[in-house]
C-alpha positions in Angstrom: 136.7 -20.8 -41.2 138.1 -20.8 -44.8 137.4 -17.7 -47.4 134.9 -18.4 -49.9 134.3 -16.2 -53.0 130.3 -17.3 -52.5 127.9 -16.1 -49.7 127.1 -19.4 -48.3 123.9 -21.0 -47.4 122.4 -21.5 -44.1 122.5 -25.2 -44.7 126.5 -24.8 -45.5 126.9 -22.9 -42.9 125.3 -25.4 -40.3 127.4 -27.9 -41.6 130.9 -25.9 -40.7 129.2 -25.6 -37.0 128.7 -29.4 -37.0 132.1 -30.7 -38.4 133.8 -28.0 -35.3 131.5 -29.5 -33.1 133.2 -32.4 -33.6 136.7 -31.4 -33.4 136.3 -29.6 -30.4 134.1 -32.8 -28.6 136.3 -35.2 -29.8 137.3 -37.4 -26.3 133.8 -36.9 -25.3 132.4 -38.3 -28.7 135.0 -41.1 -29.1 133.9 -42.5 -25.5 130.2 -42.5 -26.4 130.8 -43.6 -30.0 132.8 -46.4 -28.4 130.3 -47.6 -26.0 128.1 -48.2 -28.8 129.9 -51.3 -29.5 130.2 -53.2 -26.6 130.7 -56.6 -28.1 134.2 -54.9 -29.6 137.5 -54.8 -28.0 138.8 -51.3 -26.7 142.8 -51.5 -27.4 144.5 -51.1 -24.2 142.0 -49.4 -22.5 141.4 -46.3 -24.9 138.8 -46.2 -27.0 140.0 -47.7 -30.0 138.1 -50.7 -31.0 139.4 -54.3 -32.4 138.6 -57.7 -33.4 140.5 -60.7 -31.1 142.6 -62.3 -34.6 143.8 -58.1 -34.6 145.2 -58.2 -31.5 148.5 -59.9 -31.2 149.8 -61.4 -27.9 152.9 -59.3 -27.6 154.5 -57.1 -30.4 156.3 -59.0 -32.9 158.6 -58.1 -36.3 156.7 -55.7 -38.5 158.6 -57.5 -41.3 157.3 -61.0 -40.2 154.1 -60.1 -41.3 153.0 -61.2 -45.1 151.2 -59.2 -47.3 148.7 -59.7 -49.9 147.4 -57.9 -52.8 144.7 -58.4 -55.6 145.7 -55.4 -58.2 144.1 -56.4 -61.2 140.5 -56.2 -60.3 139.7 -53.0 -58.2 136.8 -54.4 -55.6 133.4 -52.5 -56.2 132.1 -51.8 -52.3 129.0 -52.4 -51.1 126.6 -49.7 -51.8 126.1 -47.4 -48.8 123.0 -45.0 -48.7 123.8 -41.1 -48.6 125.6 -39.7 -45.9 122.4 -37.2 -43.9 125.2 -35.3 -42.9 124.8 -33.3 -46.7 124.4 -29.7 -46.9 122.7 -28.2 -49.4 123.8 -26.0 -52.3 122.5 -22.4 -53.5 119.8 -24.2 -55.7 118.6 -26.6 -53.3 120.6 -29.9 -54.4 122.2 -31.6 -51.7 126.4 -32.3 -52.1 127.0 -35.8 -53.6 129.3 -36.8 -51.5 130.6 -36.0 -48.3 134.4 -35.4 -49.8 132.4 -33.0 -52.4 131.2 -30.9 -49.2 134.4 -30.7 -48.0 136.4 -29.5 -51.2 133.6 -26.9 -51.6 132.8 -25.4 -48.2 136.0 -26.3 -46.3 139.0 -27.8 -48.8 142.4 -28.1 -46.8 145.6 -26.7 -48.5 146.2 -30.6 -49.9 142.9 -32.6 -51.0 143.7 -35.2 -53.6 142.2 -38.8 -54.2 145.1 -40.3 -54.0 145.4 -44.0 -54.8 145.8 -46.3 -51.6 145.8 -49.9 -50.9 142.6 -51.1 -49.4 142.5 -52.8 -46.5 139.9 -56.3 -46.7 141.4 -58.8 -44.7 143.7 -59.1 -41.5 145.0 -61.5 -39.0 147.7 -60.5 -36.8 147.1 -62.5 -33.7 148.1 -66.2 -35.4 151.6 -67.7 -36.2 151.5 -66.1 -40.0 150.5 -62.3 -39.3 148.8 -61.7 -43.1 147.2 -58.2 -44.2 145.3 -58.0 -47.4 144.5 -55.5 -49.6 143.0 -54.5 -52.9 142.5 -51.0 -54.5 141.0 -48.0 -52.8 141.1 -44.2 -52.7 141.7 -41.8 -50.5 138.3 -39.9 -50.9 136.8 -43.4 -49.8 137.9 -42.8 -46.2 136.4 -38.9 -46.6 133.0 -40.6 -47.9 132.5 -43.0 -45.4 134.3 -42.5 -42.6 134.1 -38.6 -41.7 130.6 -38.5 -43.0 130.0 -41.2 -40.4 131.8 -39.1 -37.5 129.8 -35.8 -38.6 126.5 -38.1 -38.5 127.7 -39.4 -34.8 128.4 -36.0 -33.4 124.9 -34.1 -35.0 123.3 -37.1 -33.3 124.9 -36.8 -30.0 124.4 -33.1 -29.8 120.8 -32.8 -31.2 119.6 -36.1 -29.9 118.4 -37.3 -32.6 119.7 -39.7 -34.8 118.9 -39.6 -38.6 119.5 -42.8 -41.2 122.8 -42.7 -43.2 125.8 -43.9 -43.3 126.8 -44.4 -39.8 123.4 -46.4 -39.2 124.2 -48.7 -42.2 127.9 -49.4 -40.5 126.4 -52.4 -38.0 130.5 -53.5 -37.3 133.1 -51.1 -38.2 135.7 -53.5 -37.7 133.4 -56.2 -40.7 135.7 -55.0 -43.4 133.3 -55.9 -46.1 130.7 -53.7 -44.7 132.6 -50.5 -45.9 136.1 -49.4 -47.7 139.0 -49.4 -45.4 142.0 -47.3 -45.9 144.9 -48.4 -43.6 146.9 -45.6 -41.6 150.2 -46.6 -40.2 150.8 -45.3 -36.5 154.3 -45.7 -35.6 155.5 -45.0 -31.8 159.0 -43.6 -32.4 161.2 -44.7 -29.3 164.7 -43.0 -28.6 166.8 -46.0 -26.7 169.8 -44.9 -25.2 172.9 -47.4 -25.6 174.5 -46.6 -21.9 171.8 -46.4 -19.6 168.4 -48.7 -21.5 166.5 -45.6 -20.8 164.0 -45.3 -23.4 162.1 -41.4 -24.5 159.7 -40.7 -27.4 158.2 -38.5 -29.8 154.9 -36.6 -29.6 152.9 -34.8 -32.4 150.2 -32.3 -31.5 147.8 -31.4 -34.1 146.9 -28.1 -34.7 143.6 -27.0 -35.2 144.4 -24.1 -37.2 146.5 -26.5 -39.3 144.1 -29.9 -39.6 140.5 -30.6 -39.7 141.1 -34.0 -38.9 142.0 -34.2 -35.2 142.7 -31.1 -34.4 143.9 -30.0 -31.0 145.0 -34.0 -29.4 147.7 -35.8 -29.6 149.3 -38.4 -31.5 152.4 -40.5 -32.1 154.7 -39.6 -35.4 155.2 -40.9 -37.9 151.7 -41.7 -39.1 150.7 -42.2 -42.8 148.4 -43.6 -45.1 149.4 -46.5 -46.9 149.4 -45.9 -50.4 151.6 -45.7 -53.5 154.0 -42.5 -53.3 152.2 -41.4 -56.7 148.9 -42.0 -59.5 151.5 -43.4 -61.8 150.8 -47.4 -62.3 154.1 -48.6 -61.7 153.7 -47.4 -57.7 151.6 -49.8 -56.9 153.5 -52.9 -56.7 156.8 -50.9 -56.3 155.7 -49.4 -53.1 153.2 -52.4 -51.9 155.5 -52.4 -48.7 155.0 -51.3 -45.5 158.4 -50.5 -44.3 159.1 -48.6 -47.0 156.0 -46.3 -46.6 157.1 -45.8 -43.2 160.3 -44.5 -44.4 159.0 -42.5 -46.5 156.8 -40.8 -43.7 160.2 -40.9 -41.6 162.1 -38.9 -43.6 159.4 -36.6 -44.6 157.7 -36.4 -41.0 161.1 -36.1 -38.7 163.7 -35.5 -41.8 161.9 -32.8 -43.2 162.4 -34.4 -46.9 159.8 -33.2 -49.2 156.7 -35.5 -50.2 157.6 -35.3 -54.1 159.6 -38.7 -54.7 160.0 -37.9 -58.2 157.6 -41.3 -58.4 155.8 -39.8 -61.1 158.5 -40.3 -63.5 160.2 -43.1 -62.5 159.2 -45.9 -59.5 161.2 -45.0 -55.9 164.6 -46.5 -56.4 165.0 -47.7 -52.5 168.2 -49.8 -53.0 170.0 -46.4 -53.7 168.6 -43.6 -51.6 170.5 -43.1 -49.5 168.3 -42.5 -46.3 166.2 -45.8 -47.1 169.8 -47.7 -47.4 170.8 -46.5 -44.0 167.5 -47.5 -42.3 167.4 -50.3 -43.7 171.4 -51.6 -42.7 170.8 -50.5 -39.0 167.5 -52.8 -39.0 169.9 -55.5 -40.2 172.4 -55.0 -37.1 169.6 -54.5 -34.8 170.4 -51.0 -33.9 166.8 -50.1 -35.3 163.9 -52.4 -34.6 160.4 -52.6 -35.8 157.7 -53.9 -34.3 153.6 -54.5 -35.1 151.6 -54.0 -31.8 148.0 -54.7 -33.5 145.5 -53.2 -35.7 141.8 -50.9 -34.4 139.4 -48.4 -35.6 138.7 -45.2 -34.5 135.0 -45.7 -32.8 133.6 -41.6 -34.1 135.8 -41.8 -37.5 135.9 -45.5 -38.8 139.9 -44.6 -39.6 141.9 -47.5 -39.2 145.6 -47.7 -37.7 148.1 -50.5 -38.0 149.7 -49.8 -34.7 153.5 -50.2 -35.0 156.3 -49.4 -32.8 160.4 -48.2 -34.0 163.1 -48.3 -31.4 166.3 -46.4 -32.9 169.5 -46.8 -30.9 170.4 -43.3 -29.4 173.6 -42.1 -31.9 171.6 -43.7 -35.5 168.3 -41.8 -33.8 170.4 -38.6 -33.4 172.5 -39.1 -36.6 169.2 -39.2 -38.8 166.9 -36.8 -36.6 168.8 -35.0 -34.8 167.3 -31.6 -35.8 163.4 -32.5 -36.1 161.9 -29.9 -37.5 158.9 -28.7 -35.1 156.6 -27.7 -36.7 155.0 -29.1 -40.0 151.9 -28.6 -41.9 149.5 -30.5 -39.5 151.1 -29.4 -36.0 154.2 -29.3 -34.0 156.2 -32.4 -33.0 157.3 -32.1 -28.9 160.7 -32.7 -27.5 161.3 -36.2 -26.2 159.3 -37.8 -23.9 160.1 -40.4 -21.1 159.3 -43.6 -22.0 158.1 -44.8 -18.6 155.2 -46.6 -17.1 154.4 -43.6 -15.3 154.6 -41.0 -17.9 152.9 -42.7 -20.2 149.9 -42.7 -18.1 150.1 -39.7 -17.3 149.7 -38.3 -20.8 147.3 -40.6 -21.8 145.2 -39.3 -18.8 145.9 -35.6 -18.4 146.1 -35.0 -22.8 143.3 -35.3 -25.4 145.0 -38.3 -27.1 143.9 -39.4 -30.8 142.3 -43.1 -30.1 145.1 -44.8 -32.0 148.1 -43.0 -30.3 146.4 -43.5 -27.1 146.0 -47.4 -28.0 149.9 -47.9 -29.2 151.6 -46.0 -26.4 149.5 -48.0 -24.3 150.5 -51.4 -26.0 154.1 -50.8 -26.4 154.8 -49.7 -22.5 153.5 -52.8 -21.2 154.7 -54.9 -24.1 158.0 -53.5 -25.1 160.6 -54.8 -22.6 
């Protein structure tokens, strides 16, 4: 529980026991959340949740699919009522917003609304795979979707379920029925060029670390998709993404800082260096990229492009070969067999994130 400089009130107070209450219930409250929606699909039998035109046959190029943005005229959301989840202040007044709770009773080290690209329309599942997007922040996500987790998880302990946001949500996966940032989940894969034999990497969150997942598992690299920076010229420069996922490569597994220097000048990716290297393996087919589909997290609302990179074994080791373990949300494990068997195993035995859960159990029947 974080230091405050205030006493805080009973009502803040109440709200910290809530929001652990959900990280530490989190499989149990992701199963119930996701029974609540029985006419969605779970993603290969975790609890992730999906429309049919999300849900390609088998993985296919990332880079075949097309994307779409509208810029010029940010999109004004439909109007959602306040979140019940609120705690109140010293003189009564409830917090405005759920992200205002947070940065008051329980701010992470990093907090910023960051600009991002809003997700409003996908189709993965046809012959032209098309996302589109149109302005957002990242605060939306805070507003909506962990407001509408803390809602779920006072409801299933206390019983009792109070109007808000989460009971304004009818479909999470309707995209015009609330803003959508898009996280990209990539499955890292390790191939080795003698044997075929395949391992992967792991990320465990730690709670100490995170308030967002804390304590399961999840594949790395995962990012938000968003311009590197607030200046304007990130926008379309960045509107890629393959080139957010390098970014979240090198930072994630290279260790590379987070500061692109975007702020004075748009991300040059013809002449870094790392991005230029990546980017000539994917052209000899050393490094391959696949999308495996698209879901939302049944308790949170977040929303995961699943995707999956297979890195020959020397251009894997040449550009990771000393991962650093531990980061700022966790500790990334050694490599992991990438077997039918093993696979299950984990997704059985360890407190998986829905997502990860959902793309580990796509790519091992669909990756060949």
């Amino acid at each position: 529980m974080p230091t405050h400089s205030r006493a805080l009130t009973e009502s803040e107070r109440a709200w910290l026991r809530s929001r652990s209450y959900l990280r530490e219930n989190r499989l149990e409250l992701d199963r119930a959340a996701a029974d609540q929606f029985p006419e969605l699909q779970r993603v290969a039998g975790s609890a992730l949740l999906a429309r049919r035109e999300w849900l390609p046959t088998d993985p296919f190029p990332l880079h075949d699919i097309a994307l779409r943005g509208r810029f010029d005229q940010p999109e004004i959301p439909a109007p959602l009522p306040r979140s019940s989840a609120m705690p109140l202040r010293e003189d009564g007044s409830p917090y405005e917003t759920y992200s205002a709770a947070v940065r008051g009773i329980a701010a992470p080290t990093v907090f910023e609304n960051r600009p991002t690209y809003r997700l409003s329309h996908a189709d993965l599942a046809g012959g032209d795979p098309v996302l589109e997007f149109g302005v957002g922040h990242y605060f939306d996500s805070v507003d909506v979707g962990e407001a509408a987790a803390h809602e779920f998880a006072v409801a299933h302990r206390d019983g009792v379920v109070q109007p808000g946001v989460r009971t304004a949500i009818t479909d999470p996966c309707d995209l015009r029925q609330r803003p959508a940032n898009l996280a990209i989940s990539t499955l890292t894969i390790r191939r080795d060029t003698r044997t075929g034999e395949r391992e992967f990497l792991l990320h465990w969150r730690d709670p100490r670390k995170t308030g967002h997942a804390g304590g399961l598992y999840q594949v790395v690299p995962v990012g938000v998709f968003q311009p590197s920076g607030y200046a304007a010229w990130n926008t379309d420069n960045d509107f890629s993404l393959w080139h957010n996922m390098i970014r979240e490569f090198a930072e994630e597994l290279g260790g590379a800082d987070e500061d692109h220097g975007s702020e004075k000048a748009p991300i040059d990716y013809g002449s870094w260096d790392f991005a230029k290297r990546i980017d000539r393996e994917i052209g000899t087919g050393s490094i391959e990229a696949y999308c495996l589909g698209l879901g939302v997290d049944p308790t949170s609302f977040a929303t995961d492009l699943l995707t999956a990179v297979v890195i020959d074994g020397p251009v894997f080791d040449e550009l990771f070969g000393d991962i650093p373990a531990d980061n700022d949300e966790g500790r990334v494990l050694e490599l992991q067999p990438f077997t039918v068997e093993h696979v299950r195993r984990l997704r059985s035995e360890h407190p998986m994130q829905a997502a990860g859960a959902a793309a580990l159990g796509l790519a091992i029947t669909g990756l060949r």
